[in-house]
C-alpha positions as CSV (number, residue, x, y, z in Angstrom):
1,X,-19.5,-3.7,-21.7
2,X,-19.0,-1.0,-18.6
3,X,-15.7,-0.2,-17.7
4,X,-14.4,-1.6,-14.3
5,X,-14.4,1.0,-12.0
6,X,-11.5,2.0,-9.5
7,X,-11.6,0.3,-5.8
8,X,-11.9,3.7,-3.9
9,X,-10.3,2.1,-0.8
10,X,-7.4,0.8,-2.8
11,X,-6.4,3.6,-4.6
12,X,-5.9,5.6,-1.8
13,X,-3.3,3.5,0.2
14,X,-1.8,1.3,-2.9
15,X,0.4,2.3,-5.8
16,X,1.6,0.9,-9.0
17,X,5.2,1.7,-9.7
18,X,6.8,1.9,-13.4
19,X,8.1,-1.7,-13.3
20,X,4.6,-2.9,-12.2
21,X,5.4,-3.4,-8.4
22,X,3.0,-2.6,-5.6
23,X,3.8,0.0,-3.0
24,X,2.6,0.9,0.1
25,X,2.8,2.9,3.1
26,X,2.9,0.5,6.4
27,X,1.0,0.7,9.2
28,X,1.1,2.1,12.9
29,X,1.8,5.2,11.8
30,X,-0.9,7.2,12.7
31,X,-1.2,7.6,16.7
32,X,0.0,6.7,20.3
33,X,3.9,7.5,18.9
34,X,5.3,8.7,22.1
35,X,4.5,4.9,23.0
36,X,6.6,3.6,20.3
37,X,10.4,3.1,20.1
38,X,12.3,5.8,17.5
39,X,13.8,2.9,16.0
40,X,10.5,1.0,15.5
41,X,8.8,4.3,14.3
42,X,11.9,4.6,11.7
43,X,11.2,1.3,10.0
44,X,7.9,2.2,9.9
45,X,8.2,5.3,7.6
46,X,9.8,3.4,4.8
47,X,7.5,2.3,2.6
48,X,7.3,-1.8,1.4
49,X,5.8,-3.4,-1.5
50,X,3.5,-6.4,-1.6
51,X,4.4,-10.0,-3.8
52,X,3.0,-12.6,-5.4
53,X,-0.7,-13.4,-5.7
54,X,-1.4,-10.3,-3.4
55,X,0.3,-7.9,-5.5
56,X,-2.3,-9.6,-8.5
57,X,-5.5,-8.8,-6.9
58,X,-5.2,-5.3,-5.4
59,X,-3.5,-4.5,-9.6
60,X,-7.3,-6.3,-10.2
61,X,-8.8,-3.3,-8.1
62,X,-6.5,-0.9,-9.5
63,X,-7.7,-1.7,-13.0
64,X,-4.0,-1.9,-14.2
């Protein structure tokens, strides 16, 4: 049998931490800041992690 082959999408905005987690950059990040509040725009560079069932299927399209 072939092996599974990496999701190219998700592997470039997903990863897998050491205890299994999912990370993730969030979004809004990328243009029309001068519009955005400096307090919004520092929760937004923290990173977050997804749960659950989600966290399940993008692993799935990790292949981990």
């Amino acid at each position: 049998m072939p092996k599974q082959k990496t999701h190219s999408g998700a592997k470039k905005r997903f990863r897998v931490t050491a205890n299994g987690k999912v990370k993730f950059a969030k979004a809004n990040r990328g243009h029309f800041l001068t519009n955005k509040s400096q307090n919004r725009k520092r929760k937004l560079r923290k990173g977050s992690y997804i749960a659950g069932k989600n966290a399940n299927n993008i692993k799935t399209l990790l292949c981990k």
